[in-house]
C-alpha positions in Angstrom: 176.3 267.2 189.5 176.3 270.4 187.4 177.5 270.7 184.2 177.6 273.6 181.7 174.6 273.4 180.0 174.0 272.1 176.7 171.5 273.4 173.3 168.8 270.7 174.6 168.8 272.7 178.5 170.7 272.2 181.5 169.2 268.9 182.9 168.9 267.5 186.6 167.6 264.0 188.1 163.8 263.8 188.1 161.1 261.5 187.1 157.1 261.4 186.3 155.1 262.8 188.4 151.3 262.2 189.7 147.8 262.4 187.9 145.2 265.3 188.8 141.9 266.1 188.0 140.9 269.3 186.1 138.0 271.1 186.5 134.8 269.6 188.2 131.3 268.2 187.6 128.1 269.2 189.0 125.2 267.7 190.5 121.7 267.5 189.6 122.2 267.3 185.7 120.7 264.8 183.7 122.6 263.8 180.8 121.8 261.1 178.3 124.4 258.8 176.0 127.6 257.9 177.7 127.5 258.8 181.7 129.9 261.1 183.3 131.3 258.5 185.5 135.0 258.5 187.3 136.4 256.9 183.6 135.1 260.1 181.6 136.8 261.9 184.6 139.8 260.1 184.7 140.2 260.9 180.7 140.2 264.9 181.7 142.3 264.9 184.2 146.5 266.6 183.2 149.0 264.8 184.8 152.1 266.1 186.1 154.6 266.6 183.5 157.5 265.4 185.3 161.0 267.2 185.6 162.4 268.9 182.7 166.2 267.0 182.4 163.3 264.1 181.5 161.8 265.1 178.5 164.8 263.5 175.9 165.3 260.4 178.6 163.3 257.7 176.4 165.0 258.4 173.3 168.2 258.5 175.0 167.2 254.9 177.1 167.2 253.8 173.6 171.2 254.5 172.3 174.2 251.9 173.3 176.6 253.4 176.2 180.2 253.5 174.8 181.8 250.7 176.6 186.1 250.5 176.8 188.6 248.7 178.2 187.5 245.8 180.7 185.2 246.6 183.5 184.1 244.2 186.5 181.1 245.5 188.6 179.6 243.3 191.9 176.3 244.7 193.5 176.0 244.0 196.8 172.5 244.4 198.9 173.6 244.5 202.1 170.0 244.9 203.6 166.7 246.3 201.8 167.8 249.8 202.7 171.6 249.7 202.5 173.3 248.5 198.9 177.3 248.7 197.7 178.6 248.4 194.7 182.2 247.5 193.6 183.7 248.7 190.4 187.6 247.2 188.7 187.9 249.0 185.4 190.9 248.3 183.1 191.3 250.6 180.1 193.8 252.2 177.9 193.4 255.4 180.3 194.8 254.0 183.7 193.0 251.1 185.9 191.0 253.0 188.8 188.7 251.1 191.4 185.1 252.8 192.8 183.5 252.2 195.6 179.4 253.3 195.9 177.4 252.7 198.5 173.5 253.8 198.9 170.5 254.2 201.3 166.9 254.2 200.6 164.2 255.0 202.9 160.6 253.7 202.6 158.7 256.6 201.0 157.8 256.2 197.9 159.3 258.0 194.7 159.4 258.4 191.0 158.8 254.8 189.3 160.7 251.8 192.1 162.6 254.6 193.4 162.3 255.1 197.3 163.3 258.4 199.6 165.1 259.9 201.6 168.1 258.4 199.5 171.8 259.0 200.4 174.8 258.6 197.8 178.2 258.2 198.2 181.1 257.4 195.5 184.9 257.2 195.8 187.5 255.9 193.6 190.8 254.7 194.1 192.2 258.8 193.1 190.6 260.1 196.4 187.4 262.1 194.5 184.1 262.3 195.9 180.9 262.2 194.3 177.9 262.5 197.1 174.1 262.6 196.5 170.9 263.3 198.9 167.2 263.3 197.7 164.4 263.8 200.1 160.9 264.9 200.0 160.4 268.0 202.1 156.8 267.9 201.4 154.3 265.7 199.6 155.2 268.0 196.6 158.1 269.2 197.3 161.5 267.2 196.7 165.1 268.5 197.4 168.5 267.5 196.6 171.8 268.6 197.4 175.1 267.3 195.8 178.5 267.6 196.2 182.1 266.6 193.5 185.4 266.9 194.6 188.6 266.0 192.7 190.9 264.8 195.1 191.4 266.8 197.7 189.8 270.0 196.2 185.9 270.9 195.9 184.7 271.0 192.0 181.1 271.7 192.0 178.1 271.9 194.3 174.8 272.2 193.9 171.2 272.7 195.4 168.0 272.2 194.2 164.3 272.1 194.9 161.4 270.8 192.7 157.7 271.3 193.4 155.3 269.2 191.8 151.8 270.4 191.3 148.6 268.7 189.6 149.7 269.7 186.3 152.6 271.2 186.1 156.5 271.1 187.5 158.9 274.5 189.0 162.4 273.9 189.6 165.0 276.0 191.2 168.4 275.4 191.3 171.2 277.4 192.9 175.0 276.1 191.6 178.7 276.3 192.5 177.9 279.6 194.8 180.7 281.3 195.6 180.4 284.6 198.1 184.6 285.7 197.8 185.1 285.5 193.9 181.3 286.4 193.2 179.9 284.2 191.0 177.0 281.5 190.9 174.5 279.9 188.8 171.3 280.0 188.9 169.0 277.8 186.8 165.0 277.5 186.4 162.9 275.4 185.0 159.4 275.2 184.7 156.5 272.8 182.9 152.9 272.4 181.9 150.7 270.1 180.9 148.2 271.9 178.2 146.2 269.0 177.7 146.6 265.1 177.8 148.7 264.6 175.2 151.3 268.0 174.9 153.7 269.5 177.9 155.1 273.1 177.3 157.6 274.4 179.1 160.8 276.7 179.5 164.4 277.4 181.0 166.8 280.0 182.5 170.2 279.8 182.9 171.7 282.5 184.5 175.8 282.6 185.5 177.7 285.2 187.3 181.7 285.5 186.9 184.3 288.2 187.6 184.8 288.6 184.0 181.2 288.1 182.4 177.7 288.0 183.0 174.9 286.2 181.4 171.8 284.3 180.6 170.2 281.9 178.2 166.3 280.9 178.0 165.6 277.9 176.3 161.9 276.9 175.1 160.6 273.1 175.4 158.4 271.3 173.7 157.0 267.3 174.2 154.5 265.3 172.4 153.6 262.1 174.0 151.3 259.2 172.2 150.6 255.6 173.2 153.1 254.7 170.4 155.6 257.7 170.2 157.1 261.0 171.5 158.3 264.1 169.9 160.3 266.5 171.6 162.1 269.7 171.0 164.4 272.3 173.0 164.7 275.2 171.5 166.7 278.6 172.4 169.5 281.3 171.7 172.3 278.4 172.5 171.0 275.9 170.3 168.2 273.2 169.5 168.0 270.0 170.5 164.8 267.5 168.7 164.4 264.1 169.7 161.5 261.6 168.5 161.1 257.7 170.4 159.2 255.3 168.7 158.0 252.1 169.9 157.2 249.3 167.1 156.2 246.7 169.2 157.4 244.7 172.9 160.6 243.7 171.1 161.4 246.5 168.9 162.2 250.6 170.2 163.4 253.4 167.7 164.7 256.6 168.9 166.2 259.7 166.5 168.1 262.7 167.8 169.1 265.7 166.3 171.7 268.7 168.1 172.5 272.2 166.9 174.7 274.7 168.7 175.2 278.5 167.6 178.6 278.5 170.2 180.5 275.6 168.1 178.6 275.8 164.7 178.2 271.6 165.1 174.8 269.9 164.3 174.6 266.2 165.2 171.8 264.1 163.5 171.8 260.2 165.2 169.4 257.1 165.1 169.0 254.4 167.4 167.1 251.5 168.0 167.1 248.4 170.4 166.4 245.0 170.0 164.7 242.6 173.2 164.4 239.1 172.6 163.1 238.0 175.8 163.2 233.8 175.5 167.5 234.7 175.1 167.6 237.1 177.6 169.4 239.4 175.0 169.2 243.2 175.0 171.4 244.9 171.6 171.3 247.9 171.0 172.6 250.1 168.0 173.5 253.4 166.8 174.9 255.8 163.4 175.4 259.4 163.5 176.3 262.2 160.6 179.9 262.0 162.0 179.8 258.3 160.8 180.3 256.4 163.7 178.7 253.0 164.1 178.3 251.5 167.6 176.5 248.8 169.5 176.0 246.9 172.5 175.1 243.4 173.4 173.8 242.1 176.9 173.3 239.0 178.0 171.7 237.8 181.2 173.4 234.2 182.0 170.8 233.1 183.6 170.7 231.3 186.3 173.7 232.5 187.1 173.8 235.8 188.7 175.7 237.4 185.8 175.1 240.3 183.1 177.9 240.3 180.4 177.9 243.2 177.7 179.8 243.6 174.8 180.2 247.0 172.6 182.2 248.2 169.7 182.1 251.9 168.2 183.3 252.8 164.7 184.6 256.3 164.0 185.1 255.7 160.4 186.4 259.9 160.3 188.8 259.7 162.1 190.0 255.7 161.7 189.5 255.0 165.6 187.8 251.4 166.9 186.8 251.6 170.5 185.6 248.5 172.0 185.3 246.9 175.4 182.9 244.3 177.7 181.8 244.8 181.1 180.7 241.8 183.6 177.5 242.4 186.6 177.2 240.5 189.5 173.9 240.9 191.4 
């Protein structure tokens, strides 16, 4: 679903993409010391960088999701295509009820992910969300997706990815409207220089009645066996973000945010804690606006049953949010 976009890029579902080989070998050359086999080829070859809204997702995997209130969620796998979930939230807010239900197909996507995939989501207000991804082409994957709020149409969106050997293009057309002339139009685009660094850039283009505009953002993203730097840089803003990973039990992740429209940077660490023989996930987090958070889950094994427990700290402004949230698979 689109949303304004942010210093660190306007950002869609995507995922890793598929490895290619660069450049070629010839025959009838005798070489001596280490042969030019498929492993010396394999260590040329760029891969596919993946889709742009990707580039901050491990150090953002690594931060605690705020949790309030009381929440109760039952999956349901109804058949190995067909799944439905039930959500009860109680908060301070008001108690609402969602219903989702999805279908997967049998091709194969990004990671365990598997298209054509259909989305729907409604809650106990009447609002709509509704999601389909399908692969057009063996590189090329479209999606469409619709938000309503109650009985009115909020935002709509279309958008088509092509993934090539080393490198990803994105086009995205948003919210069109033909009467009151205006639409968004966004682009995105990626490129694997070598093994090891992606470079990359954004458009953002929007068209009102009253105003008219567009921002370009550059990207940036280091990846190592150990850790990944990244950096989104343009005239809204800059967004830097660096994952870590100690060892099998033990994950890092630092962010920082800038933005020239509010005049508000945002500096934040996070890190998360697996302890495997407890089935026990924390994780934890502090930012320069000093608030403390984090997030316990525990798997009750073997019992179908996920329970997580959160508390956040905004020591500024003397507020204490807390809540716990119980999953049935």
């Amino acid at each position: 679903i689109w949303r304004p976009p942010t210093p660190g890029g306007w950002r869609l579902p995507g995922a890793s993409g598929r490895a290619a080989a660069e450049g070629s070998s010839g025959s009838g050359v005798r070489t001596t010391g280490r042969p030019m086999g498929n492993g010396v080829a394999a260590e040329r070859r760029l891969r596919n960088p993946g889709s742009f809204e990707r580039l901050h997702r491990r150090s953002k995997d690594v931060f605690p999701q705020q949790l309030e209130g009381v929440k109760l969620i039952i999956n349901k796998h109804l058949s190995s295509h067909f799944q439905a979930t039930h959500t009860i939230h109680l908060s301070s807010m008001s108690p609402h009820y969602h219903f989702k239900t999805m279908y997967s197909g049998d091709q194969a996507g990004d990671s365990d992910e598997t298209l054509p995939q259909l989305l729907g989501e409604v809650d106990s207000a009447g609002s709509l969300n509704a999601q389909f991804v399908a692969l057009l082409a063996n590189r090329i994957r479209a999606k469409a997706a619709f938000q309503t709020q109650q009985d009115r149409f909020q935002t709509w969106q279309f958008d088509t990815e092509y993934r090539g050997d080393a490198f990803t293009a994105t086009f995205t057309l948003g919210n069109p409207d033909i009467i009151n002339e205006s639409v968004i139009l966004v682009a995105h685009f990626l490129q694997s220089v070598s093994r090891n660094l992606v470079l990359g850039g954004e458009m953002v283009y929007h068209r009102r009645p009253s105003e008219e505009g567009a921002i370009f953002t550059l990207a940036a993203k280091y990846t190592t066996s150990q850790w990944i730097g990244t950096l989104n840089i343009g005239r809204g803003g800059a967004h830097a973000s660096y994952y870590h990973r100690a060892n099998d039990q033990v994950q890092v992740g630092v962010g920082f945010e800038a933005s020239t429209q509010t005049q508000d940077t945002t500096f934040s660490f996070g890190y998360q804690l697996d302890i495997p023989r407890a089935n026990m996930l924390f994780r934890g987090s502090l930012d320069s606006n000093w608030v403390v958070g984090g997030v316990l889950e525990k798997k009750l094994a073997p019992l179908p049953l996920t329970l997580a427990l959160g508390a956040f700290i905004d020591h500024m402004k003397n507020k204490l949010q807390y809540g716990f949230t119980v999953t049935v698979c």
